[in-house]
C-alpha positions as CSV (number, residue, x, y, z in Angstrom):
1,X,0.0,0.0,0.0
2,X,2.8,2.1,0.9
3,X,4.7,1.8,-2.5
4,X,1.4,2.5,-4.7
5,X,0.6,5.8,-2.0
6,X,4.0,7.3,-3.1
7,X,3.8,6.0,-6.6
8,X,0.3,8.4,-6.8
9,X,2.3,11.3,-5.0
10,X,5.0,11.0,-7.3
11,X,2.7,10.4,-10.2
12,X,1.5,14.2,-9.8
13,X,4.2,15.9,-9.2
14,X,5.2,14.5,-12.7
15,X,1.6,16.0,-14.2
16,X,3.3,19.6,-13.1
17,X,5.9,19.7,-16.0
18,X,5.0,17.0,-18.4
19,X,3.7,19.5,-20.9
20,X,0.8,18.2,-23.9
21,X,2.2,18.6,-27.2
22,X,-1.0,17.9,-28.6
23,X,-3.8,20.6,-30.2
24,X,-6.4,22.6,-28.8
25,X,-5.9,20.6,-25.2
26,X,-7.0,21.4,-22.2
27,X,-7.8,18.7,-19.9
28,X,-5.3,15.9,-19.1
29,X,-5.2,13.2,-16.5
30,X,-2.2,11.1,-15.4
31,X,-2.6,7.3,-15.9
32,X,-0.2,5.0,-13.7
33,X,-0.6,1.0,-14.6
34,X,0.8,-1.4,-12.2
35,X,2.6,-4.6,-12.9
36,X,2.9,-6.8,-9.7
37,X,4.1,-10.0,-11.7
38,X,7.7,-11.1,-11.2
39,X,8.4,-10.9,-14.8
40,X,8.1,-8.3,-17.5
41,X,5.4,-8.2,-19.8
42,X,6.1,-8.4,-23.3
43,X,7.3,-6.0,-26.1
44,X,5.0,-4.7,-27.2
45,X,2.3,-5.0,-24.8
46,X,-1.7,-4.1,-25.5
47,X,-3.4,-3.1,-22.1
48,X,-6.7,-2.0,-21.7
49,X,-7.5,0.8,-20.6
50,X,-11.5,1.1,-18.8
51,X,-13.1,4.3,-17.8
52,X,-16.2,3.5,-15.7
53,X,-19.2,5.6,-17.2
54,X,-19.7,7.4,-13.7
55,X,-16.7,8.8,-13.4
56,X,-16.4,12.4,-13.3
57,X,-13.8,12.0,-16.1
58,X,-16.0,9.9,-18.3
59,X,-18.5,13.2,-18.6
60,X,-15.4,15.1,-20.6
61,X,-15.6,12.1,-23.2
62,X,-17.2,12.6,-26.3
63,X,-19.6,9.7,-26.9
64,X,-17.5,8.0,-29.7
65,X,-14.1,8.6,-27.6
66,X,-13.0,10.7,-30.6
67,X,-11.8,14.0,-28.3
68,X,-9.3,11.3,-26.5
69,X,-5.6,10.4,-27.2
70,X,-2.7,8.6,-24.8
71,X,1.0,9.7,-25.3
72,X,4.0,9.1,-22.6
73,X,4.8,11.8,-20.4
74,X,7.1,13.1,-23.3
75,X,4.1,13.7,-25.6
76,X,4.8,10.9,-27.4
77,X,1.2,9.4,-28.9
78,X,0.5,6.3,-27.8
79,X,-1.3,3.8,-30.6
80,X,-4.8,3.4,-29.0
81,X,-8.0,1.9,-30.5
82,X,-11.4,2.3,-29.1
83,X,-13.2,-0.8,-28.6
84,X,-16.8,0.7,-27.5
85,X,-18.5,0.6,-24.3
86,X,-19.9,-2.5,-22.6
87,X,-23.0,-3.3,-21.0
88,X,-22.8,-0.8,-18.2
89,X,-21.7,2.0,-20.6
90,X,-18.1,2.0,-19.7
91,X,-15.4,3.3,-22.5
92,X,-12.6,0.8,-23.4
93,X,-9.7,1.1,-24.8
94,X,-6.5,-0.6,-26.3
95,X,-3.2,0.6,-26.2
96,X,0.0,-0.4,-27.5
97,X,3.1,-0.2,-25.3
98,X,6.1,-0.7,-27.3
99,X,8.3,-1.2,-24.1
100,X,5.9,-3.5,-22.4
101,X,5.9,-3.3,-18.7
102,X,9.2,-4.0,-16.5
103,X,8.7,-6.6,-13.9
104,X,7.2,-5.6,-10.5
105,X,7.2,-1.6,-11.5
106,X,4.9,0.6,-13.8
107,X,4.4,3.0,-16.1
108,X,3.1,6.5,-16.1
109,X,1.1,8.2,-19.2
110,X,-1.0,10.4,-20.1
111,X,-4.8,10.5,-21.3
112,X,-5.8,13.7,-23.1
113,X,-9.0,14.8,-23.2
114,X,-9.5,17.7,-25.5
115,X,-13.1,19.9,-26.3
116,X,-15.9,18.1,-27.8
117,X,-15.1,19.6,-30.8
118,X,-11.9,18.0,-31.4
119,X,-11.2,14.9,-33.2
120,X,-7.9,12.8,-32.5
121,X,-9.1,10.1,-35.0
122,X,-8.8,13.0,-38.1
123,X,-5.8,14.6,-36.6
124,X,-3.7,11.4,-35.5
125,X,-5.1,9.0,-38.2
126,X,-3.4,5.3,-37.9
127,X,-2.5,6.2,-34.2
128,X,-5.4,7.0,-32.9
129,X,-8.4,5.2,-34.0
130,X,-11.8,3.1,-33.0
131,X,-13.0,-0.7,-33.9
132,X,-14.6,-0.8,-37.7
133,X,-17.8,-0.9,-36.8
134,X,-18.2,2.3,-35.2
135,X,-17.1,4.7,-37.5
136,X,-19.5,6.4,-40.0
137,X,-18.1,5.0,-42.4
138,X,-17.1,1.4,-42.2
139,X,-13.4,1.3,-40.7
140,X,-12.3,5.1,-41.7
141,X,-11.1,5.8,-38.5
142,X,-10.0,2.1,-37.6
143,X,-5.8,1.7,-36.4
144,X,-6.2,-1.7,-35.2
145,X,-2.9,-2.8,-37.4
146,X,-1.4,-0.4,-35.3
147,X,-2.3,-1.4,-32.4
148,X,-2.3,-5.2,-32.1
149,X,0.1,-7.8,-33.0
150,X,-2.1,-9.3,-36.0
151,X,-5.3,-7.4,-37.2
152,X,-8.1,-8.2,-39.9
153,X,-11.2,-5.7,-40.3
154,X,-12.8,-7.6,-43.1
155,X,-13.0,-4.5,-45.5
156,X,-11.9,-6.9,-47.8
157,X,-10.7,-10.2,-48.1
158,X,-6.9,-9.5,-47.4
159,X,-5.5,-12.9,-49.4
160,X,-1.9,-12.1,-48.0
161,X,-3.1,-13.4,-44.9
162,X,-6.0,-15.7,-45.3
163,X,-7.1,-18.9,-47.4
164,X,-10.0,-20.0,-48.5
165,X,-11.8,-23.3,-48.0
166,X,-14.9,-25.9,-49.6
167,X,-17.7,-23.8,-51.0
168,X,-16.2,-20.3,-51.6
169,X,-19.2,-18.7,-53.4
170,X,-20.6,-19.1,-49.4
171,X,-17.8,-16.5,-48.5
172,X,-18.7,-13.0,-48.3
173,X,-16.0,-10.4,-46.9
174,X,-17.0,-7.2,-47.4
175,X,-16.8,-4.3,-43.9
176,X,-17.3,-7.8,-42.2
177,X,-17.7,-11.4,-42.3
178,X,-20.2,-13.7,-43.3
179,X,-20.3,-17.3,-43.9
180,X,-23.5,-19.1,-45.6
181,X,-23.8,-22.6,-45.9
182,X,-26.9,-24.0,-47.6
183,X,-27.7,-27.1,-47.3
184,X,-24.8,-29.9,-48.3
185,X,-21.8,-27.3,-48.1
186,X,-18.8,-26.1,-46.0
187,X,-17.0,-23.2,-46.4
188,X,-14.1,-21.7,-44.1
189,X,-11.4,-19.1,-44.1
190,X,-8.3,-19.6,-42.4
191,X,-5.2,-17.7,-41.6
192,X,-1.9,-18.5,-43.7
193,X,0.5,-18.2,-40.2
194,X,-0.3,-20.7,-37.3
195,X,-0.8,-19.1,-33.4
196,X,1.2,-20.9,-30.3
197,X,1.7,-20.1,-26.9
198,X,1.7,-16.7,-25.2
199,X,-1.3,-15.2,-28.0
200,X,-4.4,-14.1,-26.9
201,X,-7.0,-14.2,-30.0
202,X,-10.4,-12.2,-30.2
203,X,-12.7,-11.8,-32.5
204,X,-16.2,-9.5,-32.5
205,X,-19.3,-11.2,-34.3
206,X,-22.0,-13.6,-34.0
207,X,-21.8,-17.3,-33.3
208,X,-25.6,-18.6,-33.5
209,X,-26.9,-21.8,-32.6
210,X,-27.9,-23.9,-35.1
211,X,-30.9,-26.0,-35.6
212,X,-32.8,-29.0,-34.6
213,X,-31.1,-31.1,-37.8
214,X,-28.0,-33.0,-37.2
215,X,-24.4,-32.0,-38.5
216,X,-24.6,-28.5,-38.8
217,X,-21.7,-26.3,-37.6
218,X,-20.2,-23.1,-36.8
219,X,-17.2,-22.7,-35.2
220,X,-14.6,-20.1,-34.6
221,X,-10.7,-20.9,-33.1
222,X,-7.4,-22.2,-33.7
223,X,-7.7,-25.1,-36.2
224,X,-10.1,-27.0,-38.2
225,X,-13.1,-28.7,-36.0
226,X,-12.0,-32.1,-38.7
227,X,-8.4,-32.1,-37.8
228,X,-6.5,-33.5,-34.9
229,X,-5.8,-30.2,-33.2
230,X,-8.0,-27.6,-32.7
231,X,-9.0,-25.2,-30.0
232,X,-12.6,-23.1,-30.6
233,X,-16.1,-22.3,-29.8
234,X,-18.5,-24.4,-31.8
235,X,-22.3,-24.8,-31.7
236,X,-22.7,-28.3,-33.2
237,X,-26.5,-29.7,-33.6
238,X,-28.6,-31.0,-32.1
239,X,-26.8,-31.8,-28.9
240,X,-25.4,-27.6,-28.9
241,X,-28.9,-26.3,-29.8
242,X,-29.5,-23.0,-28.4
243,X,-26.0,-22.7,-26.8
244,X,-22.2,-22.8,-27.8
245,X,-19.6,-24.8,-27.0
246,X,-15.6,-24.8,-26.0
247,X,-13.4,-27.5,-26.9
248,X,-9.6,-27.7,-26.6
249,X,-8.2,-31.2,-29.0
250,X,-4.3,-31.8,-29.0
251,X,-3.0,-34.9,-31.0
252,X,-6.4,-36.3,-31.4
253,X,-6.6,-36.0,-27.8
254,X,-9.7,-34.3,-25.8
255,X,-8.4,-32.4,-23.5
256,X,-11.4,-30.6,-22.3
257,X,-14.9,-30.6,-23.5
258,X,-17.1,-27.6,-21.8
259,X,-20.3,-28.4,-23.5
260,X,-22.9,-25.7,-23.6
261,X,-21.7,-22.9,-21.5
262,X,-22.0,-19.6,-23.4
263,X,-25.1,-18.3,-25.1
264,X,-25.0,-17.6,-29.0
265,X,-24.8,-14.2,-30.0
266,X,-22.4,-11.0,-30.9
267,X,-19.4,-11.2,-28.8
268,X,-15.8,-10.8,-28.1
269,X,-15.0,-14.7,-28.4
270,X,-11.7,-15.1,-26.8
271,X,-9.3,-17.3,-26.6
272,X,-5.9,-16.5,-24.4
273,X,-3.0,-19.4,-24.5
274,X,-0.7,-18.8,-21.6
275,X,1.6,-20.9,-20.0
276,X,0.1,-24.3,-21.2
277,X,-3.1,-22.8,-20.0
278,X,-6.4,-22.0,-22.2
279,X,-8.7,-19.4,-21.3
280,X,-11.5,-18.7,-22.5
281,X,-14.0,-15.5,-22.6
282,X,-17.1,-14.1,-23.7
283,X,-17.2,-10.6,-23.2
284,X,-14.4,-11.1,-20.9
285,X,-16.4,-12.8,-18.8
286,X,-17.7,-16.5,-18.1
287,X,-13.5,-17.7,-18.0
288,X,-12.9,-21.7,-18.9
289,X,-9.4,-22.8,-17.4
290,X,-7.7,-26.0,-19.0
291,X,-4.0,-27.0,-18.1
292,X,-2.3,-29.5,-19.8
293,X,1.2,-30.0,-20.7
294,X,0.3,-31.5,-24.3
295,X,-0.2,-27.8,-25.3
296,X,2.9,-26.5,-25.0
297,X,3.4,-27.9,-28.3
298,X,-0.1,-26.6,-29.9
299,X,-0.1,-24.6,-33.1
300,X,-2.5,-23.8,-35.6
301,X,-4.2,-21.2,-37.7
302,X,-7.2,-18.6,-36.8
303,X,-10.4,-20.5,-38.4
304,X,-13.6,-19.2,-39.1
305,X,-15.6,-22.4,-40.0
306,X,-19.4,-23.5,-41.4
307,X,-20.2,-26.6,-41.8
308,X,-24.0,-27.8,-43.0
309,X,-24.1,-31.5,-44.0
310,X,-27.9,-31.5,-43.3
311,X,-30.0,-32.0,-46.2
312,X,-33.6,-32.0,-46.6
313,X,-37.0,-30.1,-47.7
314,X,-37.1,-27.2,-45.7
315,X,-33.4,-26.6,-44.1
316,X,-32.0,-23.2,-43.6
317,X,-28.6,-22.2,-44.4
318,X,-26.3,-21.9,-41.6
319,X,-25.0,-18.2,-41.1
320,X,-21.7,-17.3,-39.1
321,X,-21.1,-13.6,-38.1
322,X,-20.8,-11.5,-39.5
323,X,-17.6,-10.9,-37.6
324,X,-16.3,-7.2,-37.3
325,X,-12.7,-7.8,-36.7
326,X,-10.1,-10.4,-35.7
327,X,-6.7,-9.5,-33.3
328,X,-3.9,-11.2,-31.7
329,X,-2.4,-9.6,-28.7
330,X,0.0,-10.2,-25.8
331,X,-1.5,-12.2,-22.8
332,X,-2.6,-10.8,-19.6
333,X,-1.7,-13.5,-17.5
334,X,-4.1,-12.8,-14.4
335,X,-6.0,-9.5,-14.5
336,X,-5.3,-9.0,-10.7
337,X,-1.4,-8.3,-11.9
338,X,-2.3,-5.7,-14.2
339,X,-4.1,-2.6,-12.8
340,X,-4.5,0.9,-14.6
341,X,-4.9,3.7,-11.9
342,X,-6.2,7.4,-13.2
343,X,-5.3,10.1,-11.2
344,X,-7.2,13.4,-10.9
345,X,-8.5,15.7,-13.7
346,X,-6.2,18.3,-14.6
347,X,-5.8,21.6,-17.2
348,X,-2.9,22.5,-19.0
């Protein structure tokens, strides 16, 4: 307690001459984030950044975060992209520390927030940015390659980074995702670059359950749900109907099998390989722990999968996403290690 009292103290004495080199700024607040693990995170390092919608600094924020930027106490920008607010209305963002975070220390930075009026994503374009979906214009104002350690907005279907699979015509990638499959098909994109340890991978989009008829599919991980190693969320019919499932497969090898524990829906699906563990999230919430030392070996590429071997009078086509974006970042670890501390409001 001591050590983070001073930290704060010392944290605002450093507000008093670390001068804003951005534009028409006049409200600043210093932004200390703790790391209490033994080892350093890694370079670079994404943390998130929340600012609780009751908070007497979240009233300065313009609705679409656009009127807020991070940069070291230098006035160095910091790459940021704004994810959107969640359920309880709270801002989010990602930001990309080149340096990481040195073992059992922190690091001190600032958040500007400038007038209404004022918009960072024009003025520090590919720094400072939002998530695709938010913008206007479909991803105008989107930095995520900036940002994260692999990045995929599905403006387009980027072929220097993804493959295509079975019915292709069922493929649509255009400012998002969508997979089709009628009745008898399979289509899937995957990326061309497998994942391994120490990756955390997200994606934002929908995962619905399918129907009543047997072998239909959707599924969205590491691997292909027909190989021998393979780490997603799937809703598989019937036995998944109205829910989705988690599965972790090494070597042929189940090595768990969490059967309908997350609801269908648009969500940030994650998946977060750490230390032969596998977590996994749904909004960040509902986490599935798995150790086993057969994954330390475990690689594979980002799938997005559909699958509809049903066929019949009558049968709908099965629909995944669409799917806003896809990102790889460095792990977290444990949340409780990582804490982002604001300090009080201040003018320049």
């Amino acid at each position: 307690m001591n050590k983070v009292v001073s930290l704060l103290l010392n944290s605002t004495q450093l507000a008093n001459f670390a001068a804003s080199s951005l534009v028409n700024t006049n409200n600043y607040v210093i932004v200390t984030i703790f790391n209490y693990q033994n080892v350093a995170t890694p370079k670079p390092f994404q943390q998130e950044i929340n600012l609780s919608a009751t908070s007497q600094i979240a009233q300065l924020v313009e609705p679409n975060a656009s009127n807020v930027a991070f940069t070291y106490l230098n006035g160095t920008i910091i790459p940021s992209w704004f994810e959107g607010k969640d359920s309880h209305g709270d801002f989010i963002w990602w930001i990309k520390l080149a340096g990481g975070i040195p073992a059992n220390s922190w690091i001190t930075i600032k958040m500007i927030i400038a007038p209404w009026n004022v918009n960072f994503y024009q003025i520090y374009k590919g720094y400072v940015g939002e998530a695709p979906q938010l913008s206007p214009l479909y991803g105008e104002y989107d930095d995520g390659q900036n940002v994260f350690n692999f990045y995929d907005n599905f403006t387009r279907l980027n072929t220097q980074i993804w493959s295509e699979g079975g019915n292709t015509s069922s493929i649509t990638v255009k400012d998002g995702l969508i997979i089709s499959c009628a009745s008898g098909y399979m289509a899937y994109i995957y990326t061309k670059f497998s994942f391994t340890d120490n990756s955390v991978v997200e994606a934002f989009g929908n995962i619905t359950s399918t129907g009543s008829s047997s072998n239909q599919q959707e599924t969205f991980g590491l691997g292909d749900p027909n190989l021998s190693n393979y780490i997603l969320f799937s809703s598989i019919s019937p036995s998944n109907k109205n829910k989705i499932s988690f599965y972790v497969v090494q070597n042929n090898q189940v090595i768990s099998e969490q059967q309908n524990v997350y609801n269908p829906g648009t969500y940030v699906w994650t998946i977060e390989l750490f230390k032969n563990n596998v977590y996994s999230y749904q909004n960040y919430s509902s986490n599935i722990i798995i150790t086993d030392q057969e994954l330390s070996s475990f690689s594979q590429a980002i799938y997005f999968y559909c699958y509809n071997k049903a066929t019949g009078v009558g049968l709908h086509s099965v629909v995944l996403g669409p799917f806003s974006w896809i990102r790889v970042r460095a792990p977290h670890s444990t949340d409780s290690m990582l804490k982002a501390l604001f300090g009080r409001l201040r003018s320049t």
